[in-house]
C-alpha positions in Angstrom: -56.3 24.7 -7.4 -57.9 21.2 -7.6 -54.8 19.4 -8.4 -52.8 21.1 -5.4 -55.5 20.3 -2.5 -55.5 16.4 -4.2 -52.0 16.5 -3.8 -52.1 17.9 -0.4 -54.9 15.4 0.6 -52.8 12.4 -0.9 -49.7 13.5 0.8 -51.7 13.7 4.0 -53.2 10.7 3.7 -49.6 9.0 3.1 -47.6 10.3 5.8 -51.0 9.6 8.4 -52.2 6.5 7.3 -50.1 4.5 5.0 -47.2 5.7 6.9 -45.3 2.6 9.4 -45.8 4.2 13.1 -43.4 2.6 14.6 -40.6 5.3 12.8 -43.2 8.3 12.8 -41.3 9.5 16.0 -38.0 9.0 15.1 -35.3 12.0 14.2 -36.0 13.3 10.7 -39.1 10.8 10.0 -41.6 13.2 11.2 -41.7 15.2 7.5 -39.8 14.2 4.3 -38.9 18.4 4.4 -35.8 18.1 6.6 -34.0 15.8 4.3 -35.4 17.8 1.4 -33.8 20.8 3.0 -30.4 18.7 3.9 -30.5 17.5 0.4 -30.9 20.9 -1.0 -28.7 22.3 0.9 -25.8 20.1 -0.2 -26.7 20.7 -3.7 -26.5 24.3 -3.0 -23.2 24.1 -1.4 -21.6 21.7 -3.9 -22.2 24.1 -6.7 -21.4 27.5 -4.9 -18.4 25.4 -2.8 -16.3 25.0 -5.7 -16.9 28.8 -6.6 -16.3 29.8 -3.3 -13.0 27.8 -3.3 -11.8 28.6 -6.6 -9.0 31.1 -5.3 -8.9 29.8 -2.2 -5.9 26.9 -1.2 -7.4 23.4 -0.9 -7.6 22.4 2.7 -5.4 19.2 3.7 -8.1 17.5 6.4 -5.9 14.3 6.3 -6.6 13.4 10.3 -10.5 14.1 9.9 -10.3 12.2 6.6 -9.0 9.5 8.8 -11.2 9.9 11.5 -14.0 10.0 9.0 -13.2 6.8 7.2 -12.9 5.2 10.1 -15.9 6.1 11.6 -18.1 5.3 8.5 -16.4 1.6 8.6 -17.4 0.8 11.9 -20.8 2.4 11.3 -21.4 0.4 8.1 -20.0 -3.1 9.9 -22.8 -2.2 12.7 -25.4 -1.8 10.2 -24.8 -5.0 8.2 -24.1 -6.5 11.5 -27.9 -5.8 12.5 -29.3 -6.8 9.1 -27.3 -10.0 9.4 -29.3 -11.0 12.7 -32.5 -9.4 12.0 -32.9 -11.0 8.2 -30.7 -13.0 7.0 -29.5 -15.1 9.7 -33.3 -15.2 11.2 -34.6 -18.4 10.3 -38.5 -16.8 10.2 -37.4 -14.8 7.4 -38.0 -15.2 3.9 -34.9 -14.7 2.2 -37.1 -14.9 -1.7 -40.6 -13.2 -0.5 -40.3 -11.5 2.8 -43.9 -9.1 3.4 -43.9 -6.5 5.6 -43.9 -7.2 9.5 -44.7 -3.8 11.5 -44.4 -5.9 15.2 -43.5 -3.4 17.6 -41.3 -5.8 19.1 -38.2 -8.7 18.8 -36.3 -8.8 15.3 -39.1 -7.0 13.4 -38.9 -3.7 15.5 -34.9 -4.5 15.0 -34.8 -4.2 11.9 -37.5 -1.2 11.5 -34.4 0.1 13.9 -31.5 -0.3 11.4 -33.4 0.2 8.6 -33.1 4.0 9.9 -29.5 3.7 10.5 -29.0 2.7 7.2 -30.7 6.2 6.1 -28.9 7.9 8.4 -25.5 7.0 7.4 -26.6 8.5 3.8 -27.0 12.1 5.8 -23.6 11.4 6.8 -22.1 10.6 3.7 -22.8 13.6 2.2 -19.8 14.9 3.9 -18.0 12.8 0.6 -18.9 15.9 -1.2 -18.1 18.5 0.7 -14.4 16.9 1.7 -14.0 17.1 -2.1 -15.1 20.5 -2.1 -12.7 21.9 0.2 -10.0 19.6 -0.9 -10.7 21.1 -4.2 -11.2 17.7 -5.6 -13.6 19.0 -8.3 -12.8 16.1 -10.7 -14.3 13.5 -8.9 -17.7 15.6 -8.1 -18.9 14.1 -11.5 -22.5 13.6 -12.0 -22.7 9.9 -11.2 -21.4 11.1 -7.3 -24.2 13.8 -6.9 -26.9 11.7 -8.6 -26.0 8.8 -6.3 -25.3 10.7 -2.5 -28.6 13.5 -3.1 -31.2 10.8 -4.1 -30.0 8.0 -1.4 -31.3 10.4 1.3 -34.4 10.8 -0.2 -35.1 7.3 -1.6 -34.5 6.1 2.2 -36.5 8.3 4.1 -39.6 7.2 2.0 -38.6 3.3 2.5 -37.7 4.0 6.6 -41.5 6.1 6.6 -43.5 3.0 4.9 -41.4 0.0 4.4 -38.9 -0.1 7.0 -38.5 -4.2 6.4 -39.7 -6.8 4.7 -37.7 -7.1 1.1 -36.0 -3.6 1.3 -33.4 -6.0 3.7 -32.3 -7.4 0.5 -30.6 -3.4 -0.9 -29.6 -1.9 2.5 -28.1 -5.2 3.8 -25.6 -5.6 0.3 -24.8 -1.7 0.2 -23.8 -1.7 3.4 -21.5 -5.3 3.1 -19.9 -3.2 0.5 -19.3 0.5 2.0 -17.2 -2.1 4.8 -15.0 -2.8 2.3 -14.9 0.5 0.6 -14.8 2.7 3.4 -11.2 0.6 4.8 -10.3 1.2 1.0 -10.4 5.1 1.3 -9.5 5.0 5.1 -6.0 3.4 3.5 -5.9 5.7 0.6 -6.1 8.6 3.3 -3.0 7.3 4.9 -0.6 8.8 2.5 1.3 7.4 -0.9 3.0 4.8 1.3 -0.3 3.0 1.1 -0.6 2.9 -2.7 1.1 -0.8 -2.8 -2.0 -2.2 -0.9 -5.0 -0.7 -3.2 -4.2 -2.8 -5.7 -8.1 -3.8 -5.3 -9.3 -0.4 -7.0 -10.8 -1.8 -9.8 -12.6 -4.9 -7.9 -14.1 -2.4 -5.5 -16.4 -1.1 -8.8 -16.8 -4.7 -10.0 -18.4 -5.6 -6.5 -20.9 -2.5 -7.0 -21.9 -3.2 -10.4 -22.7 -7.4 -9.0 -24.6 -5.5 -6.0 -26.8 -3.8 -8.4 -27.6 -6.8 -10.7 -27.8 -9.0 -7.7 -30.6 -6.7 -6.2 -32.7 -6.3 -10.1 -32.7 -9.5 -9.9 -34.0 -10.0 -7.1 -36.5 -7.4 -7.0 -37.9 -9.2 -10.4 -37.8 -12.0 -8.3 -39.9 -11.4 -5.4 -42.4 -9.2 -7.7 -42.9 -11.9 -10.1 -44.3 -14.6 -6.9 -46.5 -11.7 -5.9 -44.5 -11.2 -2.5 -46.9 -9.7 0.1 -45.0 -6.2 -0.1 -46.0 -2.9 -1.8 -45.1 -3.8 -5.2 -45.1 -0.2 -6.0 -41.5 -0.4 -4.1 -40.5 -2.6 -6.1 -40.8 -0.5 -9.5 -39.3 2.4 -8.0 -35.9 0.1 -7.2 -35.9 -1.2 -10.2 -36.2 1.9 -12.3 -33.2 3.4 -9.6 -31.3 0.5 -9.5 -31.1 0.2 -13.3 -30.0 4.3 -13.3 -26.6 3.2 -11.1 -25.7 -0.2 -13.8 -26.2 2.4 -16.5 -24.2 5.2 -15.0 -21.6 2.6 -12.8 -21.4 0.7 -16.3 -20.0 3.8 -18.3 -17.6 4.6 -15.8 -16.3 1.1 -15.4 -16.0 1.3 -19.5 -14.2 5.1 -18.9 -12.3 4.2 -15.8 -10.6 0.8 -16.8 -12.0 -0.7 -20.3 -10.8 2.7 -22.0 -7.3 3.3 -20.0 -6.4 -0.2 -21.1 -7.6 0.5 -24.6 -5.1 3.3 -24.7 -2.0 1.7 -22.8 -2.5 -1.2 -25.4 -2.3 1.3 -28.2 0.4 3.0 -26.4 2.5 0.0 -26.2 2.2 -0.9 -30.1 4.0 2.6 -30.1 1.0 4.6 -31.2 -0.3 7.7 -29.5 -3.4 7.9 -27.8 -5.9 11.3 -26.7 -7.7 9.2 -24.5 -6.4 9.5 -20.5 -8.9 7.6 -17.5 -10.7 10.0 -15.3 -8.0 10.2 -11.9 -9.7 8.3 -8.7 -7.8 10.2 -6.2 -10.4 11.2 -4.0 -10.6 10.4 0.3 -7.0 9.8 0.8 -5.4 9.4 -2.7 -7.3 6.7 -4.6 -11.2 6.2 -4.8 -13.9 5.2 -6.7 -17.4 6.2 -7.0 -20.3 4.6 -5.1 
């Protein structure tokens, strides 16, 4: 019984005292137990979705999955927008060692302010997940998808709670950059086969995230190793997360395009080959994982 009321009494004393209250207020911030539940609920539903739609016909949703696509490009440009003036185009802000600024007001307050949108839009995109389950896209609901769009929920409520700022910038600002051009990427691949001539760009799109996620180790090293004024216990938990996605991104690059062209090089010295690349069709036609 001891251990559970210290648990209690530390997770009180985190979410009253060491919590930013500037976002205590905000929708979902109050507890971490809603986006537990969101979470928990997706996980539920992408396992028994996928039963429930084994002998069912897959749903088309082309128009939402343009609507959708769309919508999550313009939210994404917004977001990066914000983190462009509030950070990195704010000549008071350290681009190598930024601390934590909890002003209730001006550019700090602003980006406390994105910083939520940026969790937000993780809510959202669980809606990935469940297109594919009603589409009956079950091939591309591989581990690397769930991992990635149940733990970026939960990851971000705990930075929006205590560090909504200071050198979490640095992650949010770069994924968001990227879900621009990856979003218009699916938003074309939802247009129909007709589109296929302009994706050519597949296979950059998962070179640009595997650059993000170096780019931000090595700039969390960065700011940790000069002491930055900024909970460094942040900083281990992005490293230890960040260096799950090069793993996991870095075997499906290897799977996705090092292996195919293994094979169609083998193929083409007139050999035979068991190996076939994992199909990207996923939003529209084509897609790869985040």
């Amino acid at each position: 019984m001891t251990f559970f009321k210290n648990l209690v009494h530390n997770y009180e004393y985190a979410t009253t005292k060491l919590n930013d209250p500037r976002t205590a207020d905000w929708f979902l911030m109050s507890s971490p137990w809603p986006t537990i539940a969101i979470v928990t609920a997706y996980l539920v539903f992408v396992y028994g979705g996928q039963k429930w739609m084994k002998n069912r016909d897959a749903y088309s949703l082309k128009d939402l999955m343009l609507c959708y696509n769309f919508c999550l490009v313009l939210l994404n440009a917004y977001i990066f927008y914000e983190y462009l003036v509030s950070s990195w185009l704010n000549p008071n802000f350290s681009k190598a060692c930024q601390p934590m600024d909890y002003s209730n007001e001006g550019l700090p307050l602003r980006l406390a302010k994105v910083s939520w949108w940026f969790y937000f839009s993780k809510i959202i995109e669980l809606l990935d997940t469940v297109f594919f389950v009603l589409r009956k896209k079950n091939n591309q609901i591989s581990f690397l998808h769930v991992y990635h769009h149940s733990t970026m929920p939960l990851l971000w409520w705990t930075g929006v709670t205590f560090v909504p700022g200071g050198e979490s910038y640095q992650c949010a600002s770069i994924n968001s950059f990227i879900h621009v051009l990856m979003y218009t990427y699916y938003l074309l691949a939802a247009m129909g086969p007709q589109m296929q001539k302009f994706l050519w760009w597949k296979k950059y799109m998962t070179t640009l995230q595997l650059v993000q996620f170096w780019w931000i180790l090595g700039h969390t090293f960065q700011a940790m190793y000069v002491n930055c004024d900024f909970p460094i216990e942040f900083g281990y938990a992005l490293l230890g997360y960040d260096f799950s996605h090069i793993v996991l991104f870095s075997h499906f690059y290897y799977k996705t395009y090092t292996k195919k062209a293994r094979a169609k090089k083998v193929e083409s010295n007139g050999d035979v080959s068991n190996g076939k690349a994992e199909d990207l069709s996923e939003n529209g036609s084509t897609r790869k994982r985040k």
